[in-house]
KOLNU-913046 format. One record per residue (C-alpha): residue in three letters; x, y, z negated. Coordinates in steps of 0.5 Angstrom, whole numbers, padded with zeros to 4 digits, always signed. Each point is the difference from the previous one (the first is absolute). Example, Ala and Ser with C-alpha at 12.3 -4.5 7.8 and 13.67 -1.06 7.14 Angstrom:
BEGIN
ALA+0025-0009-0016/SER+0002+0007+0002/
END
This chain:
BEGIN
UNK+0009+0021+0035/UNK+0005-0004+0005/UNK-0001-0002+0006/UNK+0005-0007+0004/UNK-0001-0005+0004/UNK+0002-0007+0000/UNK+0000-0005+0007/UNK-0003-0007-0002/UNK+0001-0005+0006/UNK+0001+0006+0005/UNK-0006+0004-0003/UNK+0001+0006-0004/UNK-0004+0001-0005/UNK-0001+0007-0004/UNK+0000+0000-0007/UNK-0002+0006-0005/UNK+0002+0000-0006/UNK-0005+0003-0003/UNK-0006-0001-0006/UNK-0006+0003-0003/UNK+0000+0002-0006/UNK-0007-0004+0000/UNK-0003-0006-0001/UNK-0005-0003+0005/UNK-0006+0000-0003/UNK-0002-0006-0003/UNK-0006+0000+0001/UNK-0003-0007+0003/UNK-0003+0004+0006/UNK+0006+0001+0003/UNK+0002-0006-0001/UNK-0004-0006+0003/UNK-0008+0001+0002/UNK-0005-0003-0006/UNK-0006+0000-0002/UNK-0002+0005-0006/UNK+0001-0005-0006/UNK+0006-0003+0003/UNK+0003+0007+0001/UNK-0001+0001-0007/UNK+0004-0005-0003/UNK+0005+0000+0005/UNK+0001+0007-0002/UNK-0001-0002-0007/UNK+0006-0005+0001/UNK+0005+0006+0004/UNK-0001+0004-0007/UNK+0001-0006-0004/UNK+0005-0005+0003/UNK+0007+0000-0005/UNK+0005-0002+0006/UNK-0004+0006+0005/UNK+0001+0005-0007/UNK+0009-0004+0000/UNK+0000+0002+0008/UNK-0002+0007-0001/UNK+0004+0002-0005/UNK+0005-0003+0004/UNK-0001+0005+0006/UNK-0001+0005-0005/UNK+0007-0002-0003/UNK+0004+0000+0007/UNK-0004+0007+0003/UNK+0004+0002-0007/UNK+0007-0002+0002/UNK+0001+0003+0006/UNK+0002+0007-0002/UNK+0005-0004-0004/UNK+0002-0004+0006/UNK+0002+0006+0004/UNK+0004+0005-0005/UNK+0006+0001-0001/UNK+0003-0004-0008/UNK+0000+0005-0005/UNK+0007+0003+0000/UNK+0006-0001-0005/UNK+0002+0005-0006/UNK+0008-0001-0003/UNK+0003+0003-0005/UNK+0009-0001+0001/UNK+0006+0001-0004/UNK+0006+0001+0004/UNK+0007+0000-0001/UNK-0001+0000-0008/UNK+0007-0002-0002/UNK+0000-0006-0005/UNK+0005+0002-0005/UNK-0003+0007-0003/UNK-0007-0001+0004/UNK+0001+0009+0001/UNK-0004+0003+0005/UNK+0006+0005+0000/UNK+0006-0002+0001/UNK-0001-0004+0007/UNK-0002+0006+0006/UNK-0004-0006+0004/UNK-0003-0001-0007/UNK-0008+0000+0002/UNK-0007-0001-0003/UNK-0005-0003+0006/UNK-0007+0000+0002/UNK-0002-0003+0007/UNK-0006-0002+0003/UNK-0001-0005+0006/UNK-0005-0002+0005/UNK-0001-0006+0004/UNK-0003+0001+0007/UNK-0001-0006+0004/UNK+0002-0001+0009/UNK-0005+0005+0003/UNK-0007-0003+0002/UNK+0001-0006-0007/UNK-0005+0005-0003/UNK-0006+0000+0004/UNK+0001-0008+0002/UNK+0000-0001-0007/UNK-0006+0004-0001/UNK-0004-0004+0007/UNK+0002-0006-0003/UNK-0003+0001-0007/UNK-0006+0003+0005/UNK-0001-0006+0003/UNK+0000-0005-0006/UNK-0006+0005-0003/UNK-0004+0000+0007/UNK+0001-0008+0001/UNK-0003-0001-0008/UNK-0006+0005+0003/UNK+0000-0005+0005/UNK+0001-0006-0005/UNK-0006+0003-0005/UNK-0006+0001+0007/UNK+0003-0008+0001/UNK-0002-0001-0006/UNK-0007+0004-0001/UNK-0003-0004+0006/UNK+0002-0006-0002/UNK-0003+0001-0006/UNK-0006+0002+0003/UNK-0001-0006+0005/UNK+0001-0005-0006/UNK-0005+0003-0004/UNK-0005+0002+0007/UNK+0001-0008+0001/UNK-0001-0003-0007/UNK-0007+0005+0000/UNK-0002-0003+0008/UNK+0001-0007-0004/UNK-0003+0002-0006/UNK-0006+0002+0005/UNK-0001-0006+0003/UNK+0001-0004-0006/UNK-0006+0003-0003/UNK-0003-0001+0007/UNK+0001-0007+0000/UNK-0003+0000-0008/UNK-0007+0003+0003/UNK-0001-0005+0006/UNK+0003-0006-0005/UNK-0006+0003-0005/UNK-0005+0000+0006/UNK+0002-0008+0002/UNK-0001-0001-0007/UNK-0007+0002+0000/UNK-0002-0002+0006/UNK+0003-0007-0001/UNK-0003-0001-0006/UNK-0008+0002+0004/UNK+0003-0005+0004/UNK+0001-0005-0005/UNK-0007+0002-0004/UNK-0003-0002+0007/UNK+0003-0007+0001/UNK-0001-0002-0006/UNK-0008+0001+0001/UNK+0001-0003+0006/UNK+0004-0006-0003/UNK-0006+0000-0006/UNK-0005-0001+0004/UNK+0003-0005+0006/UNK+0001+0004+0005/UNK+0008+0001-0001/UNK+0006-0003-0002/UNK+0004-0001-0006/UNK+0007+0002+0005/UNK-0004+0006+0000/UNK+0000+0002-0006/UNK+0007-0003-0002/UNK+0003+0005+0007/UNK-0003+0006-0003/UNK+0003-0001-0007/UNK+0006-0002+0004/UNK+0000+0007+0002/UNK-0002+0004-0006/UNK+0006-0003-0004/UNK+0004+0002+0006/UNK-0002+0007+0000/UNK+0001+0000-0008/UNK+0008-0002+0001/UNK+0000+0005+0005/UNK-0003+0006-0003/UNK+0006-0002-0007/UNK+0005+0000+0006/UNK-0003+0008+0003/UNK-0001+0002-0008/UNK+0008-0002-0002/UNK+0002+0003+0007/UNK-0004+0007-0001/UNK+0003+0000-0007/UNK+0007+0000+0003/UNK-0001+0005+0005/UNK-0003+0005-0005/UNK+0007-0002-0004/UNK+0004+0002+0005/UNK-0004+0006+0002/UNK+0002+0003-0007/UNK+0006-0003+0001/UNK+0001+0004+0006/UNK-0003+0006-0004/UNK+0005-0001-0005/UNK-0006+0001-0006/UNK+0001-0001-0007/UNK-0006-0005-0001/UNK-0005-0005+0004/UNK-0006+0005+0004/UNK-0005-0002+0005/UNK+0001+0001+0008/UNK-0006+0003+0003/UNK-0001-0005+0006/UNK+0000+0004+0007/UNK-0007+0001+0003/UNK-0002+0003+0005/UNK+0005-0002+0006/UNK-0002-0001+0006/UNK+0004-0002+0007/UNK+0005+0004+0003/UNK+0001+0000+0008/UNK+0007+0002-0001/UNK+0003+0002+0008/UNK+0007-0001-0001/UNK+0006+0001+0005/UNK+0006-0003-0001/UNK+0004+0005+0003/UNK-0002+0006-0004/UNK+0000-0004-0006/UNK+0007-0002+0001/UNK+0001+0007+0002/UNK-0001+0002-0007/UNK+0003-0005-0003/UNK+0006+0002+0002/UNK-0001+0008-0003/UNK-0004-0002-0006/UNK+0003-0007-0003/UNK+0004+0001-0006/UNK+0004-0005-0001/UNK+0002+0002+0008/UNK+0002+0006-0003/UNK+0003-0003-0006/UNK+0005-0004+0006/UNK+0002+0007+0004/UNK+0000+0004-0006/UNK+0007-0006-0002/UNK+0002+0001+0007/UNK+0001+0008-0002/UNK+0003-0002-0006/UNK+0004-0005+0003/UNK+0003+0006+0005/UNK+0001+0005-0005/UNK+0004-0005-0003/UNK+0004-0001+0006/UNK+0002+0007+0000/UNK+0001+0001-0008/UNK+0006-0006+0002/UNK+0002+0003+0007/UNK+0002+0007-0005/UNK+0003-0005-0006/UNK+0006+0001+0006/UNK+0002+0007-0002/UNK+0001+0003-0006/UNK-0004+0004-0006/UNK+0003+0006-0002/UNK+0001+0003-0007/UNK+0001+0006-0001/UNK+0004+0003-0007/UNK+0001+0007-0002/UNK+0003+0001-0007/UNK+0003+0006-0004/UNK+0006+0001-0004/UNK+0001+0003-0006/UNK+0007+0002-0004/UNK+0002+0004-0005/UNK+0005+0006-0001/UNK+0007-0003-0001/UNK+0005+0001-0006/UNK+0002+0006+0001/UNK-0007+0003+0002/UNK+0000-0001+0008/UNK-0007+0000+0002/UNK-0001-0006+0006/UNK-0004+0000+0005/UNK-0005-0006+0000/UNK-0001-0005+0006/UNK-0006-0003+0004/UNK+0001-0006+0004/UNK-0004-0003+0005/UNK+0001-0008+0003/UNK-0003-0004+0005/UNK-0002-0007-0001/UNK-0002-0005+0005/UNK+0000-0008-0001/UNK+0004-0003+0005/UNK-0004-0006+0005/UNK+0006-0005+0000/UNK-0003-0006-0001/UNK-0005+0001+0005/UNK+0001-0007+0002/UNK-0003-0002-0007/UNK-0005+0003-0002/UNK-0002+0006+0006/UNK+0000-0006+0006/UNK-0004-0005-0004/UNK-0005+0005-0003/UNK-0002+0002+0007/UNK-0001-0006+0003/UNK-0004-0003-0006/UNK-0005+0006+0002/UNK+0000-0002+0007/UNK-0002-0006-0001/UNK-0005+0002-0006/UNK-0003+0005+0006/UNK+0000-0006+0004/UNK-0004-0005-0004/UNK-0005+0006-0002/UNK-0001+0001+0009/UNK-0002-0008+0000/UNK-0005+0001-0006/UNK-0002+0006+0003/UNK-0001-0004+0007/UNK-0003-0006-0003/UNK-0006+0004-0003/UNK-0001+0004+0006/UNK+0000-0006+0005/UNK-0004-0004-0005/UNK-0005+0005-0002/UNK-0005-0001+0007/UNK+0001-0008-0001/UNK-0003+0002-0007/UNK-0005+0005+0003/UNK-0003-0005+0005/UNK-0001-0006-0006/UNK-0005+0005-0003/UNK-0003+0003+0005/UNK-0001-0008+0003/UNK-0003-0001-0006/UNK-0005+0006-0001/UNK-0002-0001+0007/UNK-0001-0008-0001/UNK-0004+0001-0007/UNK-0004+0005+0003/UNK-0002-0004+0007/UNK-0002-0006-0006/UNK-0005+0005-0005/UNK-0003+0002+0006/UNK-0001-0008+0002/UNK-0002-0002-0006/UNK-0005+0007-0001/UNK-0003+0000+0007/UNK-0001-0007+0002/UNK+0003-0006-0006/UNK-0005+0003-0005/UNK-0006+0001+0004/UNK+0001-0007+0003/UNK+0002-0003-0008/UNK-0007+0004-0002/UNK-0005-0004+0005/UNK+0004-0006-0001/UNK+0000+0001-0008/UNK-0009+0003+0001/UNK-0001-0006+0005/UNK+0002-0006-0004/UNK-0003+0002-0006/UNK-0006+0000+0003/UNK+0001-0007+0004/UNK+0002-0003-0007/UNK-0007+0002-0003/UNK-0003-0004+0005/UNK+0004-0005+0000/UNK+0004+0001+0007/UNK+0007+0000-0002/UNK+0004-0002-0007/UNK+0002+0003-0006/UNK+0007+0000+0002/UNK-0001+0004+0007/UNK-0004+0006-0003/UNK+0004+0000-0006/UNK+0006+0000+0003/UNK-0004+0006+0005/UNK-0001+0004-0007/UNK+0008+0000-0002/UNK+0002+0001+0007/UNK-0005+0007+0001/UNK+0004+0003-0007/UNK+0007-0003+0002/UNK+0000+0003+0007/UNK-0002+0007-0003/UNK+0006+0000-0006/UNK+0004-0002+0006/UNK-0002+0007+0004/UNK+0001+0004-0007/UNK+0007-0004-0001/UNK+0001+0002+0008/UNK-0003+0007-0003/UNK+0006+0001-0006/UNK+0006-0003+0004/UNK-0001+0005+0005/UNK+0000+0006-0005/UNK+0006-0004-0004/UNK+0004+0000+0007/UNK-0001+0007+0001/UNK+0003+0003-0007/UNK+0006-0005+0003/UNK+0000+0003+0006/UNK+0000+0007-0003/UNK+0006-0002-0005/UNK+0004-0001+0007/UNK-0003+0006+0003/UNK+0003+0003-0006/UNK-0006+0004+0000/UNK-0008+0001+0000/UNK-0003-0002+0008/
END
């Protein structure tokens, strides 16, 4: 593990560039909150989606890189002939005559390695960031398609009820046109109302046909499969405090980290340019055989060492334009870092607005809209068999009682749907 620190408009961040060797669990629990169907094909979708499998083995690739990234190059082995001379090729006749192995090692300016090691840390710590982005994307789109799967359903029931109760009311103004007591506009009104609910039941079938597609889309299945529709959900009196929310937002956001994990890399790579500066080194060691000369002298072999370095000189293009591009490419990283940070609690506050305004609207509709829609929809029934209001006034009482109750179960599903948004942006689970 390496431990630094950068300044970012005069706050000092702390880095440490360190990964676990672990994922975290993909598990839709540790996610985003749902219910146990939904949780089911959330984690169904985690397991199976193919760009979630690409970024995994993306991670994996990188965690593989970083040993390499911080090691030495493989060191060179060379074989020589020196001083043979060109007209006898004879190993013998000259002294300096000599058979040659050498090996040399390249060792970059101190401190190179571990920054190249850091860098190739960072980049598998911002693609782990890239890959839990990309599982809580996944999870609030398939959480929303299955909110809205649900409603659509919803929407189909009560569409179902109309149907029913449209046609007794039809059955009932044409006895009452039959035997005098009714108008023929009444019966004409409810048959209106019947073909317009028919059209409307084609549109919610097309549309819950789309929402199963993309449900299983989403999961990435080889082949059609029906989507179990939620039941059972009940209101939620979510109490949120937008200071703590924010709070974890900044810890927890993904793609935050995504932006602070380049701010480092960004750093590292300054430093790497501010060492190009000074020269690498290498290193050769050889030996040197020879062989008895003509009259039977034995000679002494040789070893020799050299010490090799580049030379900085053209620093002014190639050293002085390199750190300045890093330092700008710091700089932009700082600003988009900055720009998330200061829009994260604007993004917040929207949902939280939202989620509190929805919940104030299902409790109007429940409480006080449904109740009201009821006695109006029980009272003007009983009126129009006596003859007190008209046909249209109590069928219109009739439709307004189910639309109000689809709007509470729409409020209902909107509030579940701007939680998993919510939860998205949190970058985890409330």
């Amino acid at each position: 593990m390496w431990r630094f620190s950068i300044k970012v408009g005069g706050i000092f961040f702390v880095g440490l560039t360190t990964i676990s060797m672990t994922y975290r669990s993909p598990l839709a629990a540790s996610l985003i909150w749902a219910p146990p169907t939904l949780n089911e094909l959330i984690e169904e979708g985690l397991v199976q989606n193919k760009e979630i499998q690409s970024l995994e083995a993306q991670v994996e690739s990188l965690k593989a890189e970083i040993p390499f990234a911080g090691a030495l190059d493989d060191p060179r082995l060379g074989f020589a002939i020196l001083n043979l001379p060109a007209d006898s090729f004879s190993f013998d006749e000259e002294p300096m005559t000599q058979k040659q192995i050498s090996i040399a090692q390249r060792i970059p300016w101190f401190g190179k390695l571990d920054l190249r090691s850091q860098k190739a840390t960072l980049k598998a710590i911002r693609q782990q960031a890239m890959l839990e982005a990309k599982r809580l994307e996944l999870a609030r789109k398939i959480a929303v398609a299955y909110y809205e799967f649900g409603f659509i359903n919803r929407s189909l029931e009560i569409n179902q009820r109309l149907t029913e109760i449209v046609s007794q009311l039809l059955r009932f103004a044409e006895t009452r046109y039959a035997t005098g007591r009714g108008l023929q506009q009444d019966v004409l009104q409810a048959q209106v109302e019947l073909s317009k609910l028919l059209d409307e039941k084609i549109t919610l079938e097309k549309r819950r046909r789309t929402l199963t597609d993309r449900i299983n889309e989403l999961l990435n299945r080889e082949r059609f499969m029906a989507v179990e529709r939620p039941t059972g959900l009940e209101f939620m009196s979510l109490q949120l405090n937008a200071e703590e929310l924010t709070s974890m937002a900044l810890q927890e956001n993904p793609q935050l980290r995504v932006k602070q994990a380049e701010i480092d890399m960004a750093q590292v790579e300054i430093e790497l340019a501010k060492k190009d500066y000074w020269p690498d080194l290498e290193f050769m060691l050889a030996y040197g055989q020879r062989d008895e000369d003509r009259t039977g002298r034995s000679l002494p072999d040789f070893i020799s060492g050299q010490v090799l370095m580049n030379i900085p000189l053209w620093q002014k293009t190639r050293q002085d334009p390199k750190l300045a591009a890093t330092q700008k490419a710091r700089e932009a990283a700082e600003k988009s870092y900055w720009n998330l940070v200061k829009s994260l609690p604007f993004q917040l506050d929207a949902l939280i607005t939202e989620i509190r305004d929805t919940q104030e609207n299902y409790k109007l509709f429940k409480d006080a809209l449904l109740l009201q829609a009821d006695q109006w929809a029980r009272s003007s029934q009983a009126a129009y068999e006596v003859g007190s209001v008209e046909f249209n006034t109590m069928i219109n009482a009739q439709i307004r009682l189910l639309q109000f109750e689809l709007k509470a179960d729409k409020y209902l599903f909107n509030i579940y749907k701007k939680r998993a948004e919510l939860e998205e942006v949190l970058g985890g689970s409330m």
